[in-house]
PyMOL commands that place a pseudoatom at each C-alpha (Angstrom):
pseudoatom trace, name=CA, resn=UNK, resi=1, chain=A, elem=C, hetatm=0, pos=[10.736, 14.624, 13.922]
pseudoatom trace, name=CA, resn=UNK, resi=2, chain=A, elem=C, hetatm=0, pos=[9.047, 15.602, 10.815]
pseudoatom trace, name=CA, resn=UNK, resi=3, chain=A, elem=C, hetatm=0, pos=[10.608, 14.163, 7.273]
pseudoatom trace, name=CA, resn=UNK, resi=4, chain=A, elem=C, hetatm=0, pos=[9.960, 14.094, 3.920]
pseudoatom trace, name=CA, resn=UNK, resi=5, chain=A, elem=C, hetatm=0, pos=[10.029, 10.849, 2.012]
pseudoatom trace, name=CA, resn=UNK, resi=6, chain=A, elem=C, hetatm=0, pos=[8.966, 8.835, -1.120]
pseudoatom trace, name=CA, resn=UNK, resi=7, chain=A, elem=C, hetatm=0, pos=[9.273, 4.866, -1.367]
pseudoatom trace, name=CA, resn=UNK, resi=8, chain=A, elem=C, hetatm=0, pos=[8.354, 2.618, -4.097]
pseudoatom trace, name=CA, resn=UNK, resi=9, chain=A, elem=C, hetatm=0, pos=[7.406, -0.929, -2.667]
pseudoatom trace, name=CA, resn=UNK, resi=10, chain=A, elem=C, hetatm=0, pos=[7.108, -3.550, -5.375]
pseudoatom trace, name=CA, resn=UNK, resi=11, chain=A, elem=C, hetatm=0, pos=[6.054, -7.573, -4.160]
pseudoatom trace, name=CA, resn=UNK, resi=12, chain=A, elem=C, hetatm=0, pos=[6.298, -10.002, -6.926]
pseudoatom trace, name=CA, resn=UNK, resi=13, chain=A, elem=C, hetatm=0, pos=[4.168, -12.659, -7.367]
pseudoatom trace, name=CA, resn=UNK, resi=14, chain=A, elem=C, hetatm=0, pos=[4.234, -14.216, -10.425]
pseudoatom trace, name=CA, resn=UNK, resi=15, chain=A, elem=C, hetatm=0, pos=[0.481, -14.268, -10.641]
pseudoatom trace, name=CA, resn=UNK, resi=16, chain=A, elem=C, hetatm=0, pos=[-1.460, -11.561, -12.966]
pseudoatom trace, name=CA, resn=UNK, resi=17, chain=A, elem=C, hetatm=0, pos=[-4.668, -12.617, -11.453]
pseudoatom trace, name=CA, resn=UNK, resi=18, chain=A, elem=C, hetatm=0, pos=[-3.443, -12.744, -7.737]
pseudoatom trace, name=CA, resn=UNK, resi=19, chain=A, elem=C, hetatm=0, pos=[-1.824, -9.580, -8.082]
pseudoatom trace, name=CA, resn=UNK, resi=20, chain=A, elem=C, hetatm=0, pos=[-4.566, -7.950, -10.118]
pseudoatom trace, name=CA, resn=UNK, resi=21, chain=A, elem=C, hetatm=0, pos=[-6.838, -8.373, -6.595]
pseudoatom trace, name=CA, resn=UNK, resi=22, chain=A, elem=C, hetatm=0, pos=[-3.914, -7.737, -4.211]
pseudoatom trace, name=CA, resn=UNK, resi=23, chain=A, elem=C, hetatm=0, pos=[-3.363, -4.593, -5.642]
pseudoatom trace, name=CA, resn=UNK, resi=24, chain=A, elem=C, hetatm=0, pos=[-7.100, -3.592, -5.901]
pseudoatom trace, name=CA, resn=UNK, resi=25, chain=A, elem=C, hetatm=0, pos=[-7.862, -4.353, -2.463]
pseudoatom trace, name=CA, resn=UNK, resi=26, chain=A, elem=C, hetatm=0, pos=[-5.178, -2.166, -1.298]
pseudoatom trace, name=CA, resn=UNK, resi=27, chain=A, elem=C, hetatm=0, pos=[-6.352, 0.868, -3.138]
pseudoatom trace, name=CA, resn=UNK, resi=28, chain=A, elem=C, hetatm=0, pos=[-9.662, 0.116, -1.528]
pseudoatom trace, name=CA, resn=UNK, resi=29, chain=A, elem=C, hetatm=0, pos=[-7.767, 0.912, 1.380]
pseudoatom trace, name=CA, resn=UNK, resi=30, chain=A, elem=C, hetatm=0, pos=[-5.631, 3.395, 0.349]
pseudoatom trace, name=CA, resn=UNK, resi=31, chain=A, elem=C, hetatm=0, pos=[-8.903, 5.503, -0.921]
pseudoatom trace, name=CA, resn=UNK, resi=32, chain=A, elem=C, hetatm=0, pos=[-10.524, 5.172, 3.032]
pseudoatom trace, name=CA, resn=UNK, resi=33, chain=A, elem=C, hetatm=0, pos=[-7.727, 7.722, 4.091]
pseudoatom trace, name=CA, resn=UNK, resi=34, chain=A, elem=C, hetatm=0, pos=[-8.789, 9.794, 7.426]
pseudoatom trace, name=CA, resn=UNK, resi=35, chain=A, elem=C, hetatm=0, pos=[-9.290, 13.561, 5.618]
pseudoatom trace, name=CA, resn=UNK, resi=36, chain=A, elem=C, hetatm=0, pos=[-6.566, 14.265, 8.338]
pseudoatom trace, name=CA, resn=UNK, resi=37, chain=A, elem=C, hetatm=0, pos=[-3.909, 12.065, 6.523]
pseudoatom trace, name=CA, resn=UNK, resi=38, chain=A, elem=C, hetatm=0, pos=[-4.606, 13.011, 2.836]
pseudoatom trace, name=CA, resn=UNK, resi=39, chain=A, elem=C, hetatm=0, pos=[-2.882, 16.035, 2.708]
pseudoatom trace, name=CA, resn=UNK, resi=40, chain=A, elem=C, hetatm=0, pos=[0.406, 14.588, 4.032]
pseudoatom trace, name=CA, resn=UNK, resi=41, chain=A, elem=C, hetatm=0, pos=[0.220, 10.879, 2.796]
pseudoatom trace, name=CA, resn=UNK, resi=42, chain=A, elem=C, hetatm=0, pos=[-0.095, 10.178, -0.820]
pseudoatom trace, name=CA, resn=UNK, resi=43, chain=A, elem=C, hetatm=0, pos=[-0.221, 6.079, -1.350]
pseudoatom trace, name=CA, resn=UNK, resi=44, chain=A, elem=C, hetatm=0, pos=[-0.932, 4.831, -5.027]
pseudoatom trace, name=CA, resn=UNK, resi=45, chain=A, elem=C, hetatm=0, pos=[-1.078, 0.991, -5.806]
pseudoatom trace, name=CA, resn=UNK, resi=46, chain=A, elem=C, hetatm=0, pos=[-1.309, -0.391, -9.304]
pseudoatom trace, name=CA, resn=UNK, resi=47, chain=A, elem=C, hetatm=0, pos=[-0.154, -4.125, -11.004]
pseudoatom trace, name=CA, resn=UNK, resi=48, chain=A, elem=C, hetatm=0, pos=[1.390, -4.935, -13.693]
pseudoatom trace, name=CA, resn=UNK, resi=49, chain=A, elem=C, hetatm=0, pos=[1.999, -8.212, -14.584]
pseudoatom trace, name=CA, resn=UNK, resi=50, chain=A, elem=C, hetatm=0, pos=[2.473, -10.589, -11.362]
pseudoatom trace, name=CA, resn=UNK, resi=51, chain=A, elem=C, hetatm=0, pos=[3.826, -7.807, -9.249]
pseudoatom trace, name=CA, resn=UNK, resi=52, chain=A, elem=C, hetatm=0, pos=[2.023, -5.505, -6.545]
pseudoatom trace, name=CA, resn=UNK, resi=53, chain=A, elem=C, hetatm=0, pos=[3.440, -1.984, -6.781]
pseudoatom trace, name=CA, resn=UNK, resi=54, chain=A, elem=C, hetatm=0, pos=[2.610, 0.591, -4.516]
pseudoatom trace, name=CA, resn=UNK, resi=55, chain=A, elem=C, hetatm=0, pos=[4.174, 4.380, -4.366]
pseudoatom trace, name=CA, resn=UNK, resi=56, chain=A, elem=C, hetatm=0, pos=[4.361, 6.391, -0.849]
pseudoatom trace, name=CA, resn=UNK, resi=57, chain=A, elem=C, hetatm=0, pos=[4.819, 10.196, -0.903]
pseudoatom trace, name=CA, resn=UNK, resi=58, chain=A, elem=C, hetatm=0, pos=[4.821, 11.298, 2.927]
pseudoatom trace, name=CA, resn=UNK, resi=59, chain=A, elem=C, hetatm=0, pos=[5.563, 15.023, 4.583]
pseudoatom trace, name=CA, resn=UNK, resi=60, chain=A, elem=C, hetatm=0, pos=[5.116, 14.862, 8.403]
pseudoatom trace, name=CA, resn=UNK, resi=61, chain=A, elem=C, hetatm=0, pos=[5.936, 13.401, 11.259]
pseudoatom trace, name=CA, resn=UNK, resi=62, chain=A, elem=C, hetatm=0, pos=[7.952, 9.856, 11.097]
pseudoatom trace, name=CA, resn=UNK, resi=63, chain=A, elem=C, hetatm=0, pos=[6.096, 8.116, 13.771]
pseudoatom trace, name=CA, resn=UNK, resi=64, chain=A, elem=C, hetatm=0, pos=[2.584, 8.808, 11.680]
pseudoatom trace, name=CA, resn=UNK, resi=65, chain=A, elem=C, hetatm=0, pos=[4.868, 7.018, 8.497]
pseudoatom trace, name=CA, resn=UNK, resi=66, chain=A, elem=C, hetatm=0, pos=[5.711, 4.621, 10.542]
pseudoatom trace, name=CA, resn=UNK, resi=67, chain=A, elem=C, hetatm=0, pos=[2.420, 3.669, 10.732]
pseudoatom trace, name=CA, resn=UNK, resi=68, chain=A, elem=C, hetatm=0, pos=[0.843, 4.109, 7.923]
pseudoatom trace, name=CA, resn=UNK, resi=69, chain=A, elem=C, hetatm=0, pos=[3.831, 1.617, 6.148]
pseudoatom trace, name=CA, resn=UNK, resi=70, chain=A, elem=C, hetatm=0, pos=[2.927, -0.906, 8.964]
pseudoatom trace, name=CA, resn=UNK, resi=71, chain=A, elem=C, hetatm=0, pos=[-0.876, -0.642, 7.866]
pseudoatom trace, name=CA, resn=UNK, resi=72, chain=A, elem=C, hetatm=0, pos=[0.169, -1.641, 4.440]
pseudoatom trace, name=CA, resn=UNK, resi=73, chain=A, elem=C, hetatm=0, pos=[2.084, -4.349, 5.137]
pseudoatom trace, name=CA, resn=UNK, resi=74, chain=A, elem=C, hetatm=0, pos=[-0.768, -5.673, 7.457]
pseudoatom trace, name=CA, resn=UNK, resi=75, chain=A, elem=C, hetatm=0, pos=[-3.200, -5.035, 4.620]
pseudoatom trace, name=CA, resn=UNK, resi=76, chain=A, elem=C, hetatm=0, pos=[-1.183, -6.913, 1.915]
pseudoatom trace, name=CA, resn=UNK, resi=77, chain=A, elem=C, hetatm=0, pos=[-0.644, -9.966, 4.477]
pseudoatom trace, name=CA, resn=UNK, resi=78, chain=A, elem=C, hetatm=0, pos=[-4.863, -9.871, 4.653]
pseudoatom trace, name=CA, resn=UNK, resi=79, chain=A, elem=C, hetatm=0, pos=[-5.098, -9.761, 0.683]
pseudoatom trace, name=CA, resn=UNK, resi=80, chain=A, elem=C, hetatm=0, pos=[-2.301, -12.545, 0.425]
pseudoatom trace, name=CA, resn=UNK, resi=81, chain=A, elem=C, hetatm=0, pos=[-4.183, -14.857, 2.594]
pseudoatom trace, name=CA, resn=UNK, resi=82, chain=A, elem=C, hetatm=0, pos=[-7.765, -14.357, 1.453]
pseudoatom trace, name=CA, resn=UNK, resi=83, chain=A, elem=C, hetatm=0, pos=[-6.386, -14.822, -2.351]
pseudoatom trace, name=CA, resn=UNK, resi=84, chain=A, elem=C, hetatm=0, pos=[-4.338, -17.844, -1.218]
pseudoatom trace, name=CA, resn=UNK, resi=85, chain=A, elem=C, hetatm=0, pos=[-7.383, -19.737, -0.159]
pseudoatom trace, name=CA, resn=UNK, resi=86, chain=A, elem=C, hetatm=0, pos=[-9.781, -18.641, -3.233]
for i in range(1, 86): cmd.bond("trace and resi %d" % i, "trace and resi %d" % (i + 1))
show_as sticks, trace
zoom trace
């Protein structure tokens, strides 16, 4: 089923600092795109203050979404524990 969608996902954590790197290591990510994905997926994470905030803009299939949102909430659990420990 193809869709159209747009979702703003904000995580708070209090932290400048923390979120600073949380954020930056997800547009790390977000910048690796396959060339196959960039023209339907647009993902954009930024900080600002102690919060995470990252911006989806999707035209496709669902399933492919579906994914790629799973992928970011995998990559934010990596970030979260690798800035936990430093």
């Amino acid at each position: 089923m193809k869709i159209e969608a747009r979702a703003e996902i904000v995580w708070h954590y209090g932290d400048p600092g923390r979120a600073g790197a949380i954020a930056e290591a997800l547009e790390v990510d977000n910048v690796g795109l396959p060339e196959s994905l960039k023209k339907s997926l647009n993902v954009l994470t930024r900080w600002e203050n102690g919060d995470v905030i990252t911006k989806v803009k999707y035209s496709g299939e669902i399933e492919t979404l579906i994914k790629a949102l799973d992928d970011l909430v995998f990559s934010i659990k990596i970030a979260e524990d690798v800035t936990e420990k430093v």
